[in-house]
PASE-909962 format. One record per atom (N, C-alpha, C, O, CB): residue in one letter; x, y negated, z. Coordinates in pm, whole numbers, padded with zeros to 5 digits, always signed. Glycine has a CB too. Example, Ala and Ser with C-alpha at 12.3 -4.5 7.8 and 13.67 -1.06 7.14 Angstrom:
% residues 2
A+01319+00569+00780
A+01230+00450+00780
A+01320+00330+00780
A+01424+00332+00846
A+01131+00447+00905
S+01285+00225+00708
S+01367+00106+00714
S+01290-00003+00787
S+01341-00114+00804
S+01408+00060+00572
This chain:
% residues 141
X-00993+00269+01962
X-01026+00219+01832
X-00919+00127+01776
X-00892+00092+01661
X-01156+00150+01837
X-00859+00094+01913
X-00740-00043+01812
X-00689+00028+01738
X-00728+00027+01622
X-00599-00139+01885
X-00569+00128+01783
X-00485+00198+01745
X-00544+00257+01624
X-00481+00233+01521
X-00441+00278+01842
X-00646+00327+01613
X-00664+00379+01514
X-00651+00283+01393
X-00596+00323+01290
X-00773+00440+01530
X-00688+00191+01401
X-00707+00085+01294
X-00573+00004+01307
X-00562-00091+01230
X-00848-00014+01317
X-00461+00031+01401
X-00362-00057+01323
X-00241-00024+01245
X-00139-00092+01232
X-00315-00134+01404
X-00278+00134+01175
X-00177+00192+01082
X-00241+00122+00949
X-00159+00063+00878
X-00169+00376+01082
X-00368+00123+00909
X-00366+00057+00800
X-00408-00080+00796
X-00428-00151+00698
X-00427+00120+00723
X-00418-00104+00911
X-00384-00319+00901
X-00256-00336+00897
X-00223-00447+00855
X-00431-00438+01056
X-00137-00237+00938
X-00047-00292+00920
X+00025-00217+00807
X+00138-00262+00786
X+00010-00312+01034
X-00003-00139+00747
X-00042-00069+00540
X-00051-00168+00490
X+00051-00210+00436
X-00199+00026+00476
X-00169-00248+00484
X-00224-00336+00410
X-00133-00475+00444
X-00080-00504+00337
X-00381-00340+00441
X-00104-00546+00519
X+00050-00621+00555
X+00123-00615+00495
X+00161-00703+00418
X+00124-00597+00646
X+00180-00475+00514
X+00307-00421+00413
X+00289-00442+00263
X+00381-00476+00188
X+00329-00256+00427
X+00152-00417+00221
X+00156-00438+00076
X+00169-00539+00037
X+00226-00552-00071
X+00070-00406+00015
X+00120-00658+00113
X+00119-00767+00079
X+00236-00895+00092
X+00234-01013+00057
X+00022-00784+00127
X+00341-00805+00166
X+00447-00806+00189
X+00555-00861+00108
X+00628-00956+00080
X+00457-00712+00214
X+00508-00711+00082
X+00631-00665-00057
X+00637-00773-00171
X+00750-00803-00208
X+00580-00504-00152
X+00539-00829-00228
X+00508-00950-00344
X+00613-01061-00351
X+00641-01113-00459
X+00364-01032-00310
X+00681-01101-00222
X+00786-01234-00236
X+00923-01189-00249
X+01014-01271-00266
X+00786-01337-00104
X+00950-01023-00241
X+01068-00996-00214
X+01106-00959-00384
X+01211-00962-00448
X+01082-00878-00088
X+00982-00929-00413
X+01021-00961-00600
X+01040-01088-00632
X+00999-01098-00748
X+00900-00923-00715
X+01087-01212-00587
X+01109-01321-00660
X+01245-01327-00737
X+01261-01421-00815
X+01095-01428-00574
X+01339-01241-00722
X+01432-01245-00807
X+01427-01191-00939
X+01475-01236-01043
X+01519-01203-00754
X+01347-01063-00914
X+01293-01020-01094
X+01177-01081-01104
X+01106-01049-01199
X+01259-00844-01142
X+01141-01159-01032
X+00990-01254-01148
X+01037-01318-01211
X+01148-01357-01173
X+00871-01361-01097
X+00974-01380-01378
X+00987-01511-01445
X+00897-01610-01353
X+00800-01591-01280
X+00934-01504-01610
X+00949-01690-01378
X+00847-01798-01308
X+00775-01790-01157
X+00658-01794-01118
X+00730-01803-01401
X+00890-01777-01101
X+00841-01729-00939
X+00741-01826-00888
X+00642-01774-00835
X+00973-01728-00819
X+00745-01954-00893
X+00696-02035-00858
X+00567-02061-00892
X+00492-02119-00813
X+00759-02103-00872
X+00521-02014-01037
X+00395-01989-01083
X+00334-01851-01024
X+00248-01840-00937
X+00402-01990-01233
X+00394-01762-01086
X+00332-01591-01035
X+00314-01536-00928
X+00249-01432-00920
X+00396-01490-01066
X+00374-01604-00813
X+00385-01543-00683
X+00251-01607-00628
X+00160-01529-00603
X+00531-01580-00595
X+00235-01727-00610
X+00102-01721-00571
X-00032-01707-00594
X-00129-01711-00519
X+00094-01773-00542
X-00013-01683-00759
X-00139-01602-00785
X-00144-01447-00757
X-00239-01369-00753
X-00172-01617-00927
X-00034-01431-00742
X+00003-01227-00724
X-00076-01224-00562
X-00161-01141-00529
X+00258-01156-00706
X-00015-01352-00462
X-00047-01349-00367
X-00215-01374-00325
X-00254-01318-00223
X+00041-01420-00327
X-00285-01434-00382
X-00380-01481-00362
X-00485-01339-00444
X-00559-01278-00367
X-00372-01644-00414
X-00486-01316-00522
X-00559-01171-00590
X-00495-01106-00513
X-00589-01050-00457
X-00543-01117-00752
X-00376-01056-00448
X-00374-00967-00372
X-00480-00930-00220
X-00541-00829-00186
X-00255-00985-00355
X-00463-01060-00162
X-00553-01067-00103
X-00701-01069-00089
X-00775-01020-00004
X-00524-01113-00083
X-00730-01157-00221
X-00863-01129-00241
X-00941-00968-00270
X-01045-00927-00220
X-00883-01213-00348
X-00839-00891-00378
X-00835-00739-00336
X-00858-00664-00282
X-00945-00578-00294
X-00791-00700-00320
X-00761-00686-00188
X-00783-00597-00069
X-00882-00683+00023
X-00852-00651+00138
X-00635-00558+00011
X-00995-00785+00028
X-01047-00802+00104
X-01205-00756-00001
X-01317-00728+00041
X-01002-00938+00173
X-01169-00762-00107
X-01324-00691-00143
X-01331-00597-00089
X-01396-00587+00016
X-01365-00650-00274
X-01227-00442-00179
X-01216-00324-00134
X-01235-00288+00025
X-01316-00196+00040
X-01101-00292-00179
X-01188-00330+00129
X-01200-00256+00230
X-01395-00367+00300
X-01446-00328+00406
X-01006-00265+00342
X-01448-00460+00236
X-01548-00433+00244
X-01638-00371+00189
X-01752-00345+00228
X-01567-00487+00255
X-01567-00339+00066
X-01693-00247+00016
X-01671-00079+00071
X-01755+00009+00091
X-01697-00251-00177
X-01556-00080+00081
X-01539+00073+00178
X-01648+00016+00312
X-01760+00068+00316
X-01319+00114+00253
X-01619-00062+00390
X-01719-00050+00527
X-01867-00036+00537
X-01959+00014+00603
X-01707-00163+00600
X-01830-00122+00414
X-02017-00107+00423
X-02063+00024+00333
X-02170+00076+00364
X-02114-00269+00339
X-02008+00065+00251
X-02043+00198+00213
X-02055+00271+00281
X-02157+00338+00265
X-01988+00250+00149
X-01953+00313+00416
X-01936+00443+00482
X-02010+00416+00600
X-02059+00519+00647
X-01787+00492+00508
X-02045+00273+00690
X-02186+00257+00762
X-02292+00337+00745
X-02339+00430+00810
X-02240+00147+00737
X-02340+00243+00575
X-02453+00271+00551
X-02544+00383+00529
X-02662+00409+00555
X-02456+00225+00491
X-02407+00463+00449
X-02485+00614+00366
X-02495+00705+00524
X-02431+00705+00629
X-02341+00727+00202
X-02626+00784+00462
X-02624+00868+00608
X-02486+00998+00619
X-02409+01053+00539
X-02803+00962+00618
X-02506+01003+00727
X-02507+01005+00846
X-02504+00886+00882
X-02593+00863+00964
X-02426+01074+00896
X-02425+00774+00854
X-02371+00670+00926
X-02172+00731+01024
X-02083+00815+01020
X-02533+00630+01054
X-02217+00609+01094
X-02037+00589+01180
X-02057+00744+01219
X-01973+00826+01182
X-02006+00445+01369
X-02222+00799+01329
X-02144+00859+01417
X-02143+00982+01318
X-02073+01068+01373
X-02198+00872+01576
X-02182+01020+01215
X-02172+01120+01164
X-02049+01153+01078
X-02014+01266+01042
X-02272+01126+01113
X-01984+01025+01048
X-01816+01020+00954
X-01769+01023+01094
X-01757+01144+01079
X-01749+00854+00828
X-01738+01007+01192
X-01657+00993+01300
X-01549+01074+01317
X-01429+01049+01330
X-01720+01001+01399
X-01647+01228+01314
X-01515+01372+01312
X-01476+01400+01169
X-01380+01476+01155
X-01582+01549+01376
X-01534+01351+01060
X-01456+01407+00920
X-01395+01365+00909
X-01393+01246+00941
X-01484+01418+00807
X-01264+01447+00836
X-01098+01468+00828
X-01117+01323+00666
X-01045+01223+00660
X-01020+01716+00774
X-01203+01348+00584
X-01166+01261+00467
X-01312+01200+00441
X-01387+01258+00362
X-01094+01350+00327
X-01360+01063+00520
X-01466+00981+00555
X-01537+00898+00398
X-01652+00860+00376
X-01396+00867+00676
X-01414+00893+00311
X-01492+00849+00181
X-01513+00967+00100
X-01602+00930+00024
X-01416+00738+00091
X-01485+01083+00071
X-01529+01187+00000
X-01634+01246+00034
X-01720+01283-00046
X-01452+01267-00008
X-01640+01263+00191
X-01789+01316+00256
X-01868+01176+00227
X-01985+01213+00235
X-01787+01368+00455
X-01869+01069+00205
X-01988+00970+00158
X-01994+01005+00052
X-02104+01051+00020
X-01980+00823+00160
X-01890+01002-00051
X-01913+00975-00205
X-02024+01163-00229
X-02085+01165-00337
X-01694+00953-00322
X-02038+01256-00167
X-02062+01412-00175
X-02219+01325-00132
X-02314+01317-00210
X-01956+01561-00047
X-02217+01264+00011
X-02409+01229+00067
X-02473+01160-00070
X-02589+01185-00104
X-02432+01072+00237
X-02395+01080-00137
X-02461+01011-00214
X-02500+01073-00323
X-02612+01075-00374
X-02405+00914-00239
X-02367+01142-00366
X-02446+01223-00543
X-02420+01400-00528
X-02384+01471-00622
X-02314+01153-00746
X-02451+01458-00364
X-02462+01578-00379
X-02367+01684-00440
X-02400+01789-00497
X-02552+01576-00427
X-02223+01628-00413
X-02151+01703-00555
X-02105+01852-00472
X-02158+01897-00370
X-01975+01592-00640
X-02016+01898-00533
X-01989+02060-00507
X-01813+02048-00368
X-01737+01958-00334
X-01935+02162-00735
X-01822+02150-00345
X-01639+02150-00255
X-01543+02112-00364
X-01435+02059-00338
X-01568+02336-00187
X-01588+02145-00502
X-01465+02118-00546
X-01481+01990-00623
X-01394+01947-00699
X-01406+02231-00624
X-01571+01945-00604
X-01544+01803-00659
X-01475+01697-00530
X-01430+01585-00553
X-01707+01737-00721
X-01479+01766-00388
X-01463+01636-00298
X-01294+01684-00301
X-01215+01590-00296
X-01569+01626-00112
X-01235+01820-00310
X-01094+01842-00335
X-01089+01764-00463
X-01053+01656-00415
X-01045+02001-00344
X-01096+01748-00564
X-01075+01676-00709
X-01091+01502-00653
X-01001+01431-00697
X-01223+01737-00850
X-01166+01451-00589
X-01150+01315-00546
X-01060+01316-00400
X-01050+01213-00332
X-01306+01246-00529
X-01006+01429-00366
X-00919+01354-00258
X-00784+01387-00358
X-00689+01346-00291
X-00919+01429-00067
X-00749+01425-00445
X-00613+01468-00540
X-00645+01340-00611
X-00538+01293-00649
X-00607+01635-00650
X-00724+01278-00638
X-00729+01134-00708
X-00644+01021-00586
X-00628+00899-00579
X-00926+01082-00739
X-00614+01111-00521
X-00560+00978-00378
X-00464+00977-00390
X-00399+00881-00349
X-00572+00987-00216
X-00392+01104-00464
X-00199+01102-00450
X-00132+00997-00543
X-00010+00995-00556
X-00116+01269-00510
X-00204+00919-00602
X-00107+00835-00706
X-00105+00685-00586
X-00010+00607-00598
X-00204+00800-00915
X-00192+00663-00498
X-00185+00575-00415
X-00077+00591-00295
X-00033+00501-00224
X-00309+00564-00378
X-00049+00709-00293
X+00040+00782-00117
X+00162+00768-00271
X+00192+00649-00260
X-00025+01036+00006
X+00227+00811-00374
X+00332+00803-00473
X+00364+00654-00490
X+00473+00628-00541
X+00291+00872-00610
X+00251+00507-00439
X+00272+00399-00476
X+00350+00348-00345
X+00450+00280-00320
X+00148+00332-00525
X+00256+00413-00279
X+00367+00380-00131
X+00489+00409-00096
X+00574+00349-00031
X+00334+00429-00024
X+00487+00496-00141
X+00695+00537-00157
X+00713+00480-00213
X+00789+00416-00140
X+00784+00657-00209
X+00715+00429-00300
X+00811+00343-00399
X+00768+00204-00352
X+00873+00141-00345
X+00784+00368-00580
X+00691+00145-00325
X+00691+00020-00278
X+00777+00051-00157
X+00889+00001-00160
X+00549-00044-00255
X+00746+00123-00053
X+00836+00113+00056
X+00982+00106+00007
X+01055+00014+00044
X+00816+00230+00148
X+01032+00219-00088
X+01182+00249-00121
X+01225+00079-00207
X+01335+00025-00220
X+01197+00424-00248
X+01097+00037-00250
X+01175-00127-00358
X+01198-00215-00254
X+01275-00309-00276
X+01053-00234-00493
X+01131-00198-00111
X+01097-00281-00012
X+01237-00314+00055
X+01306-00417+00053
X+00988-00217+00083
X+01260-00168+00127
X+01434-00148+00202
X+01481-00203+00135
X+01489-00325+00144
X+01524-00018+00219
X+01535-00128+00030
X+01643-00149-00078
X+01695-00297-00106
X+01813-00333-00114
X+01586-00096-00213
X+01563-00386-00120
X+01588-00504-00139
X+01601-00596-00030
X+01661-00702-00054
X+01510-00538-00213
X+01552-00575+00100
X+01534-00615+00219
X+01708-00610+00309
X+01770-00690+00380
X+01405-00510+00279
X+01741-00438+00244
X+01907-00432+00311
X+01989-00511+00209
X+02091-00559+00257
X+01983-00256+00324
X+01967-00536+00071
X+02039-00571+00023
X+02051-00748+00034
X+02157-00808+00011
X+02021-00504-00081
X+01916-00819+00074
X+01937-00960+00073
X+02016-00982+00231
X+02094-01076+00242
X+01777-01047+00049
X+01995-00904+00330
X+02050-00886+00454
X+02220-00886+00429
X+02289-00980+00469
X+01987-00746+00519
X+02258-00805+00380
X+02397-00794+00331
X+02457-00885+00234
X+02578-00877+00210
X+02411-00677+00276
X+02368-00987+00167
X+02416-01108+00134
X+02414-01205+00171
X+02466-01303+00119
X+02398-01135+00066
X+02324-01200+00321
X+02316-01357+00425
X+02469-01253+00509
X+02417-01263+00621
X+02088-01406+00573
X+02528-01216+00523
X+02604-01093+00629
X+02573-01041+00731
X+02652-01018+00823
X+02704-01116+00679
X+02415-01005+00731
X+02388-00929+00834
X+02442-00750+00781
X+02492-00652+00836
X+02212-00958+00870
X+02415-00773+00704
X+02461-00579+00692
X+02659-00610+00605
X+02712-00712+00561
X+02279-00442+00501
X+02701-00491+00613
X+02819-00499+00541
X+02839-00502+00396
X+02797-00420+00313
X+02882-00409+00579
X+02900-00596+00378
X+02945-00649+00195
X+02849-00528+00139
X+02732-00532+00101
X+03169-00628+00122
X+02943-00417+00151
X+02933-00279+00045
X+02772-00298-00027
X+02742-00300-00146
X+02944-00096+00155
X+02687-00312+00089
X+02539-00324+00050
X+02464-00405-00094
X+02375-00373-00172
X+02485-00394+00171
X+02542-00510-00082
X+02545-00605-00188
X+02587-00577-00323
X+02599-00655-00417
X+02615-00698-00153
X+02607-00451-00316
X+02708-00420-00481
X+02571-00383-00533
X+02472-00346-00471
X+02865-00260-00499
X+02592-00405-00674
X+02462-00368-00797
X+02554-00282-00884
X+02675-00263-00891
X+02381-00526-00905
X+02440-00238-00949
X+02490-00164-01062
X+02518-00269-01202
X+02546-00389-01211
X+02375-00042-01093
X+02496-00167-01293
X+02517-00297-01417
X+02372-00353-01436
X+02357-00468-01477
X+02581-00235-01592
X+02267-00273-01407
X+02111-00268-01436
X+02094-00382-01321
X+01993-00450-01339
X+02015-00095-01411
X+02148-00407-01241
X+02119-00507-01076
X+02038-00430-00995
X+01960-00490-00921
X+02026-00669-01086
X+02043-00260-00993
X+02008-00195-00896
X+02082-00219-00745
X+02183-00284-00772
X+02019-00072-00945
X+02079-00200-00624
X+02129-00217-00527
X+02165-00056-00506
X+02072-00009-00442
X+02045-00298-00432
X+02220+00000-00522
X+02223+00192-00533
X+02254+00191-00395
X+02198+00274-00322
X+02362+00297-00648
X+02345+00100-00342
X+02365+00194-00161
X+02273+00159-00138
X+02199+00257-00128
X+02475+00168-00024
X+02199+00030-00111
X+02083-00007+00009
X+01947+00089-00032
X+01850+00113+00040
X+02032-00204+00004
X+01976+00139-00184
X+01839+00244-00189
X+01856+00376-00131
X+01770+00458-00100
X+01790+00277-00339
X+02042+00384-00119
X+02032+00537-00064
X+02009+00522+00086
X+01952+00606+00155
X+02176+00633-00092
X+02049+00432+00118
X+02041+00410+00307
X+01878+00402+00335
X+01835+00387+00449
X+02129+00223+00378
């Protein structure tokens, strides 16, 4: 059970992560960051209780979500009875969240190799911007 649960405790980490490494494009870092930080958290601590206790409660319960491949679509189907193709239509509602993760991951590196290469852990080259203040190598690496 650990394991299973520590790809998205450490998902949810990562997201919350990512929030300080934007302090160079924030206005007012000093104001915004810790409210970004603090709703972030609070966030994600509603949401994944209201996921637990949803997917407990509705029947089957644990042991009956245990073997399904997608555990909130088979609840959201117990609760309002819907059709196969409505639980395919709510798991395609999931891809804009798996599209947020790439790009948070790719803003994550990018900026992570590039502040690295300005303390000199990585080489100069890393540090070059564009005219926009993109980091273009550390996003291609």
């Amino acid at each position: 059970g650990f394991f299973l649960c520590l790809l998205p405790c450490t998902w949810f980490f990562l997201g919350v992560e990512i929030i300080p490494l934007t302090a160079e494009e924030t206005f007012k870092p000093k104001k915004v960051l810790p409210r970004a930080l603090i709703l972030c958290h609070t966030i994600i601590s509603i949401f994944a209780f209201l996921v637990l206790i949803s997917s407990v409660s509705i029947p089957p319960g644990v042991s009956g979500l245990a073997d399904v491949l997608f555990p909130l679509t088979e609840s959201f189907h117990s609760i309002f009875n819907t059709d196969i193709n409505f639980k395919k239509f709510l798991n395609l509602l999931s891809l804009p969240s798996l599209f947020t993760t790439l790009h948070a991951s790719l803003f994550a590196s990018s900026r992570q190799i590039y502040a690295m290469s300005r303390s000199g852990y990585f080489p100069e080259i890393f540090s070059k911007t564009t005219k926009n203040q993109i980091p273009a190598l550390a996003l291609v690496l």
